[in-house]
Backbone as CSV, one residue per row, in Angstrom:
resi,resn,N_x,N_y,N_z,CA_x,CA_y,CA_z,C_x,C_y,C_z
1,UNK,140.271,233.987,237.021,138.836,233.930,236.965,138.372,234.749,235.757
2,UNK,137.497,234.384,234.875,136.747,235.085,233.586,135.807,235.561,234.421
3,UNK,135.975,236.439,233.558,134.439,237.331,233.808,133.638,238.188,232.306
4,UNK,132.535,238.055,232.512,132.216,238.456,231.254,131.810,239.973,230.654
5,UNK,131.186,241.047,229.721,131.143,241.963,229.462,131.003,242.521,230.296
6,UNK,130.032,242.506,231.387,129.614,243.507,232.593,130.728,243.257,233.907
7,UNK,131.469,242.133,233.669,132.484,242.170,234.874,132.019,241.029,235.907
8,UNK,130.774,240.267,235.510,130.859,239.180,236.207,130.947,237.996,235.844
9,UNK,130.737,237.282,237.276,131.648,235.883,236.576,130.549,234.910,236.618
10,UNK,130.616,234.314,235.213,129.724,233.415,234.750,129.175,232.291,235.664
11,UNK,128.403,231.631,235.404,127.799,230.829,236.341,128.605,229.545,235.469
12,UNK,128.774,228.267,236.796,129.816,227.263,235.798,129.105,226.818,235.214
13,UNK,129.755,225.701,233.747,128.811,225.074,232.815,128.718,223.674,233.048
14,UNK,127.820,222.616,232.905,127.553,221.703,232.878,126.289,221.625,233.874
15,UNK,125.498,220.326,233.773,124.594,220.081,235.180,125.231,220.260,236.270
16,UNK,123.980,220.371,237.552,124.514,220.503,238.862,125.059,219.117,239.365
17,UNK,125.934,219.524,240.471,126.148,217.832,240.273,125.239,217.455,241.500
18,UNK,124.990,216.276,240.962,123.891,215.409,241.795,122.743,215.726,240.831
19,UNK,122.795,216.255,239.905,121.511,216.292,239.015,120.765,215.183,238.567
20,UNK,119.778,214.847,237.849,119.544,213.497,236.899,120.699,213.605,235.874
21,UNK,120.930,214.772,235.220,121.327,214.936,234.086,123.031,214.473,234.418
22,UNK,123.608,215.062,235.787,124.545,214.606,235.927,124.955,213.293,236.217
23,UNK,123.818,212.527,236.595,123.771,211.249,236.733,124.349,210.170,235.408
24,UNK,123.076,210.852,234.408,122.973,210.139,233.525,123.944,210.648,232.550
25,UNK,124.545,211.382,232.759,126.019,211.911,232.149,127.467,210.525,232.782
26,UNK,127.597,210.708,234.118,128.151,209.874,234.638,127.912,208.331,234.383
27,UNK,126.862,208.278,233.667,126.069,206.652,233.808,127.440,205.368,232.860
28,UNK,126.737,204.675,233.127,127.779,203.350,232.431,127.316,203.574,230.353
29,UNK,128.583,203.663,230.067,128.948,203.242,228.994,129.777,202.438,228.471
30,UNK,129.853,202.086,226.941,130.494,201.093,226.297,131.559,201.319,226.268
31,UNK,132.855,200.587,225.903,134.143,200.842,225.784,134.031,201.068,224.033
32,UNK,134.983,202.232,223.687,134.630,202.166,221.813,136.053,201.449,221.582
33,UNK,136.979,201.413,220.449,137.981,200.905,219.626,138.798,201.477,219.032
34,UNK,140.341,201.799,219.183,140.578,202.776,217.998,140.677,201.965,216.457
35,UNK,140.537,202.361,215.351,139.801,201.803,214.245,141.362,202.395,213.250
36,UNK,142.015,203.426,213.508,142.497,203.503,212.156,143.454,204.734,213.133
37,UNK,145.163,204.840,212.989,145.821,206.159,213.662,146.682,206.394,212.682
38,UNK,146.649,208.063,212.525,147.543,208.498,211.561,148.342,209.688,211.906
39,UNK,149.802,209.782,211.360,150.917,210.787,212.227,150.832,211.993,211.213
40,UNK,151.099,213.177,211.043,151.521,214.506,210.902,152.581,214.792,210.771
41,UNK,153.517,213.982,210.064,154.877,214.534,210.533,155.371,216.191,210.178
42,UNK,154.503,217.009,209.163,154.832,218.284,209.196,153.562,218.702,208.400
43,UNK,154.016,220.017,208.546,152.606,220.876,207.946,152.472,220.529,206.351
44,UNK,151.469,220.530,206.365,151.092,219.821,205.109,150.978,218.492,204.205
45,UNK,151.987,217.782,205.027,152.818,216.724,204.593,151.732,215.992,204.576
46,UNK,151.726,214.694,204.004,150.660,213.604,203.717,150.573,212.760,205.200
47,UNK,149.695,212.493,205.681,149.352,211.608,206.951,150.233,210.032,206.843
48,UNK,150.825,210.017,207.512,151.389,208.580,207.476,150.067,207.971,208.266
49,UNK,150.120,206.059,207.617,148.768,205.346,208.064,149.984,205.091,209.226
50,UNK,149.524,204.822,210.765,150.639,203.495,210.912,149.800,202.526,212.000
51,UNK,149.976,201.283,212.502,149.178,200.495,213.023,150.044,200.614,214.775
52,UNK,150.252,201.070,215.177,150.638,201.599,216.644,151.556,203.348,216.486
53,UNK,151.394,203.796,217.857,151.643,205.095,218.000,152.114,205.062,219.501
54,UNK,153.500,205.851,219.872,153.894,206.015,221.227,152.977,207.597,221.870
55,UNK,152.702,207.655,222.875,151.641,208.592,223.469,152.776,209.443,224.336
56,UNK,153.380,210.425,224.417,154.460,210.933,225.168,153.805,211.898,226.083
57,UNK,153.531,211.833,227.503,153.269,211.938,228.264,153.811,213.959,228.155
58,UNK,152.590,214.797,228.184,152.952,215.995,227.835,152.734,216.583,226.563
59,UNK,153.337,215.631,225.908,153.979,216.244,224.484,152.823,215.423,223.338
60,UNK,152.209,214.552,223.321,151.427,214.268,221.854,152.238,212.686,221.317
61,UNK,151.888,212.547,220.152,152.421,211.254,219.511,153.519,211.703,219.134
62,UNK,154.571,210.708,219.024,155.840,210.766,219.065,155.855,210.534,217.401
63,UNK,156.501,211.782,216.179,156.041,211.453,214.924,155.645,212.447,214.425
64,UNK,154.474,213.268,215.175,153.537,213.834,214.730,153.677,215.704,215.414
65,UNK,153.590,215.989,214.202,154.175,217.639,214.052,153.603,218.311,215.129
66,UNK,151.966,217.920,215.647,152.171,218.752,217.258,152.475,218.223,218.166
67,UNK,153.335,217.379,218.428,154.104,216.786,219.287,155.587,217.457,219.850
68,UNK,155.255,218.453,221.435,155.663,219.174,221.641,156.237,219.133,223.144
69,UNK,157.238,219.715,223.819,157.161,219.848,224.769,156.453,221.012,225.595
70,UNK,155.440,221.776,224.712,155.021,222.478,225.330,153.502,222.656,226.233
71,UNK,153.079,221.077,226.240,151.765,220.526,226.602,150.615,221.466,226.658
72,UNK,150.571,221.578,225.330,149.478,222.160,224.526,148.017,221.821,224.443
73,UNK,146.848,222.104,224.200,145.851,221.210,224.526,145.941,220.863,222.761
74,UNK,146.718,220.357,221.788,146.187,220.195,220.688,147.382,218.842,220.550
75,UNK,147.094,217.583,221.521,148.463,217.345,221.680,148.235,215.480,220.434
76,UNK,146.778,215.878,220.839,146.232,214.217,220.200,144.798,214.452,219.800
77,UNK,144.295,214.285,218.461,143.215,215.188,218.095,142.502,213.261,217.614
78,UNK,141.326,213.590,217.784,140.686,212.050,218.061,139.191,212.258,217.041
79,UNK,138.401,211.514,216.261,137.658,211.431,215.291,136.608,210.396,215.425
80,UNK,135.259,210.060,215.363,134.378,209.277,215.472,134.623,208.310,213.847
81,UNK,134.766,207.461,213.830,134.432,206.894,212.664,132.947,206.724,211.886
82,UNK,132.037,206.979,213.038,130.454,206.788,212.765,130.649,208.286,212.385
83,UNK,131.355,209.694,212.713,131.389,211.090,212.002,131.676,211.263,210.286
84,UNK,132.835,210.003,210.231,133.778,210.179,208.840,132.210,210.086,207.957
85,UNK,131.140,208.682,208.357,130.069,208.429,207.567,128.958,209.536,207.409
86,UNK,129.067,210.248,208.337,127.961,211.655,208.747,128.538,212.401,207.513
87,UNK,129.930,212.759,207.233,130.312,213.607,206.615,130.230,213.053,205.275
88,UNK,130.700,212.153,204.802,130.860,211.479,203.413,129.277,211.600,203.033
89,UNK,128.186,211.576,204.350,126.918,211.946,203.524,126.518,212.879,203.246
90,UNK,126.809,213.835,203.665,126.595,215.117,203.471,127.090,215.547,202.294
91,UNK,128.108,215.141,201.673,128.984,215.326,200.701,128.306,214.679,199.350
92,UNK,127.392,213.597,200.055,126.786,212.763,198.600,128.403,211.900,198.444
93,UNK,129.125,211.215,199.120,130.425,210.615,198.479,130.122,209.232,199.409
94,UNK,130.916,208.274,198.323,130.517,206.839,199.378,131.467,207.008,200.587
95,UNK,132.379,207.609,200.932,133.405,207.453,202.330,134.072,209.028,202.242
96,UNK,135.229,209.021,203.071,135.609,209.912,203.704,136.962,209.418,204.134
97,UNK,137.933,208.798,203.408,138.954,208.393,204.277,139.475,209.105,205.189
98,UNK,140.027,208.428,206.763,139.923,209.510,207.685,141.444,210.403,207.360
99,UNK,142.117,210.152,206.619,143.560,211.027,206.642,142.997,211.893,205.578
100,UNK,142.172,212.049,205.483,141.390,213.305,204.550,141.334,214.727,205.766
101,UNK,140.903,213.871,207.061,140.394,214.950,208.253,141.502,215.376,208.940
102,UNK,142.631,214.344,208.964,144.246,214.642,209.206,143.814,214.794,210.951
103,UNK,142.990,213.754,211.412,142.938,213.401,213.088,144.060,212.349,213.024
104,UNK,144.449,212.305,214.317,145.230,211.101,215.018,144.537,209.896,214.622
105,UNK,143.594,210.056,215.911,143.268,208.580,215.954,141.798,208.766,215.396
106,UNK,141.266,207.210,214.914,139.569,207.514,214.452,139.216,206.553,215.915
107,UNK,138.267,206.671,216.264,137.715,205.552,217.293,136.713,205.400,216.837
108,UNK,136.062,203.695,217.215,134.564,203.354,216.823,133.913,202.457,217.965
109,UNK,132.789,202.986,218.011,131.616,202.563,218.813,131.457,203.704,220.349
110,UNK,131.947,204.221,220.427,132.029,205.155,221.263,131.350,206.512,221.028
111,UNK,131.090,207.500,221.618,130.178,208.825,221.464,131.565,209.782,222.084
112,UNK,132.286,210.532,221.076,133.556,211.356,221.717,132.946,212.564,222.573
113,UNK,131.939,212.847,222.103,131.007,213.864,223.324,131.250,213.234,224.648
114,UNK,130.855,212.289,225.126,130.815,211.838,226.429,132.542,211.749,226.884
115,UNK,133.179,212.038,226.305,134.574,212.042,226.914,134.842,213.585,227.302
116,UNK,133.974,214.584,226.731,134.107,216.032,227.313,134.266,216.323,228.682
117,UNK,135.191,216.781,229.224,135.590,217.060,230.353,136.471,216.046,231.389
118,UNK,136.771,215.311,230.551,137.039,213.570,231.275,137.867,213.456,230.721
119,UNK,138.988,212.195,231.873,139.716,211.278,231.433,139.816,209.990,230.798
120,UNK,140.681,209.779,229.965,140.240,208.380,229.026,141.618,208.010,228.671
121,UNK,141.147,206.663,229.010,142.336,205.663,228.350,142.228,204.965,227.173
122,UNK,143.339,205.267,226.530,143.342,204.884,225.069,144.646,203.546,225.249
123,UNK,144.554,202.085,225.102,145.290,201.278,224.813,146.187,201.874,226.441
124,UNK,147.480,201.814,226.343,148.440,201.981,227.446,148.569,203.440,227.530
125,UNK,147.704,204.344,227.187,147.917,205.925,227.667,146.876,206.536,228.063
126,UNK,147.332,207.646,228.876,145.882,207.880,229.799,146.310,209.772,229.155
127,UNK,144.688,210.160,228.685,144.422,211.407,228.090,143.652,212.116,228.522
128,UNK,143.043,213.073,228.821,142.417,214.166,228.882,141.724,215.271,227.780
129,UNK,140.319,215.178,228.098,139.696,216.024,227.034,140.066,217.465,227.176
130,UNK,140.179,218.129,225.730,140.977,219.665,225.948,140.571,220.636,224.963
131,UNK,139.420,220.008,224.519,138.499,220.736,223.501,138.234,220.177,222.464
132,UNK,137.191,220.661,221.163,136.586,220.268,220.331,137.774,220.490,218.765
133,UNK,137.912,219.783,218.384,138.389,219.781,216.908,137.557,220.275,215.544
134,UNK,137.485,221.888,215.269,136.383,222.407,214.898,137.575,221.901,213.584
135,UNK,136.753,222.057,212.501,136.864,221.981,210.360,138.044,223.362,210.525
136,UNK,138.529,222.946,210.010,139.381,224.524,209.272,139.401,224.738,207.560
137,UNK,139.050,225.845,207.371,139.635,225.987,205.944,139.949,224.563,204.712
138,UNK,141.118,223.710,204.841,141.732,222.873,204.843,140.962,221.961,204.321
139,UNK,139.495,222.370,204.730,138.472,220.808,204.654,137.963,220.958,202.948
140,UNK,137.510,222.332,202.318,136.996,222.442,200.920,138.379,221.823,200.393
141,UNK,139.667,222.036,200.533,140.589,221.322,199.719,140.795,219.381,199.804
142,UNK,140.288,219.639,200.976,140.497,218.129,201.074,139.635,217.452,200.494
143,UNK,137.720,217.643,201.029,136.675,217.131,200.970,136.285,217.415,199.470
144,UNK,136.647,219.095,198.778,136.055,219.605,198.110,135.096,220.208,198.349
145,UNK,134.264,221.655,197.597,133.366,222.175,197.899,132.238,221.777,199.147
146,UNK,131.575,222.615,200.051,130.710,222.324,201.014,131.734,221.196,202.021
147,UNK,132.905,220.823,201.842,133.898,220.178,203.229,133.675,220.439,204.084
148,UNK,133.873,222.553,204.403,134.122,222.667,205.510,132.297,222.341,206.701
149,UNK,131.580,222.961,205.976,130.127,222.625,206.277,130.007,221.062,206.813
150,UNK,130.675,220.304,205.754,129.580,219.085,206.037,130.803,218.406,207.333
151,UNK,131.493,218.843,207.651,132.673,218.370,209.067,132.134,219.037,209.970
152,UNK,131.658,220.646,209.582,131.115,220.887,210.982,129.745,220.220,211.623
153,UNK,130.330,220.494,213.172,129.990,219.464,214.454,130.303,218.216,214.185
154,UNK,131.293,217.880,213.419,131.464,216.382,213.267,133.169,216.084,213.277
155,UNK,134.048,217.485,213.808,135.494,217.385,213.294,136.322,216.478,214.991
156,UNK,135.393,216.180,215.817,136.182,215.266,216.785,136.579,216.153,217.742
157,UNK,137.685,215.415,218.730,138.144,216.559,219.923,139.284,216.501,219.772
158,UNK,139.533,217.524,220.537,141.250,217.387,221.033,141.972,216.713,222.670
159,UNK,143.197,216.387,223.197,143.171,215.961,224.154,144.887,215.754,224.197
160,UNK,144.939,215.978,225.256,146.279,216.061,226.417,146.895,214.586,226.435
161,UNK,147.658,214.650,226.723,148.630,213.345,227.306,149.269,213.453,228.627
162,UNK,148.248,212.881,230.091,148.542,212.856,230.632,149.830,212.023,231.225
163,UNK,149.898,210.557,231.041,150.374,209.130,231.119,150.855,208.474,229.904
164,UNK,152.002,208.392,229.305,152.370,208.371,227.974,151.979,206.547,227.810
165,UNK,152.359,206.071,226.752,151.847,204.694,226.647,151.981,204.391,224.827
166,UNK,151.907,203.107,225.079,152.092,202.657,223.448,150.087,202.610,223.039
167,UNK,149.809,203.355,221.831,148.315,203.337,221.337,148.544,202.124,219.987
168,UNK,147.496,201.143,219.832,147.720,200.372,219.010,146.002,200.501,218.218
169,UNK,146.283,199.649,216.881,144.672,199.741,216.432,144.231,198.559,216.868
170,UNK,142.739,198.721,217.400,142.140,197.230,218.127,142.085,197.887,219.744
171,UNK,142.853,198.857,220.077,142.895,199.084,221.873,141.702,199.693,222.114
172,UNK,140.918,198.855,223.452,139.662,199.920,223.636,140.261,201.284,223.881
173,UNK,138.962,202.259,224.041,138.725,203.378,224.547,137.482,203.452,225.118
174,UNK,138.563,203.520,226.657,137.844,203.684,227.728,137.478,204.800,228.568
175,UNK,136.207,205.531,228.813,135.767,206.648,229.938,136.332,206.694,231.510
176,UNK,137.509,207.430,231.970,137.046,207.200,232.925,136.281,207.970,234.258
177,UNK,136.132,207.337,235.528,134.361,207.927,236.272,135.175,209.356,236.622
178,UNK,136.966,209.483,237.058,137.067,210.139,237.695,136.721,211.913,236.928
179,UNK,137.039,213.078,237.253,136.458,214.033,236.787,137.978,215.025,236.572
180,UNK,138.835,215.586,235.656,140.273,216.288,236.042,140.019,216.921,237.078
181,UNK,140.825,217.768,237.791,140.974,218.556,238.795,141.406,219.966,237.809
């Protein structure tokens, strides 16, 4: 249990449930697409493009340098494609190729916010949200000057591999209602 400076313990975060807000949190959405997946095979190394990815249940994409047996929450790091355009504007640049941001997967038509706290199926693997994918450093070299700025709130999430599975480009991404334990 956390507790905070004075020794108590925070009140939990999100709406109450049964709220409106939790309602309309829960409400029906679209299925988005993954659009574009790219591997890590080591630090630094250049992003391989590739058009399918194995999902190893625990461990991350099979390929890709945080791909671990130590089921990490940094196991599959995921990117809005409607973000790559947020950022390339900010930048004043016509695009943003996404192996610039060195995410896994890009997805499109989807809102990766609404997968916060939730399970989601990507193509044949089932994932779990496990936090936010903040800019590092990394981004002025990539993007160039003002990078790291114009990624932040726009660098995607991170997420678990619950259910391993083959990820292909074209597979929805789907919300699902249930909530982790």
């Amino acid at each position: 249990m956390t507790r905070d400076l004075f020794g108590e313990v925070p009140p939990p975060r999100g709406p109450a449930p049964g709220s409106m807000l939790a309602r309309l949190i829960d409400g029906p959405m679209a299925p988005g697409r993954v659009a574009w997946i790219g591997l890590r095979p080591a630090r630094r190394a250049p992003m391989q493009v590739v058009e399918a990815a194995m999902a190893e249940s625990g461990q991350g994409l099979v390929g890709d340098r945080f791909s671990s047996s130590r089921n990490g929450a940094r196991q599959v790091t995921l990117v809005a494609e409607e973000h790559l355009r947020a950022i390339a504007g900010f930048l004043s640049h016509p695009e943003v190729p996404p192996e610039r941001l060195r995410r896994n997967i890009v997805v499109a038509g989807i809102n990766l916010l609404a997968l916060r706290n939730r399970r989601f199926r990507i193509g044949g693997a089932l994932l779990e949200f496990s936090g936010d994918c903040h800019p590092c450093s990394r981004m002025e070299e990539e993007l160039g000057p003002g990078g790291y700025n114009a990624a932040r709130g726009h660098g995607g999430i991170t997420a678990r591999v619950l259910e391993g599975g083959p990820i292909r480009l074209g597979d929805a991404v789907e919300r699902l209602l249930d909530h982790p334990t």
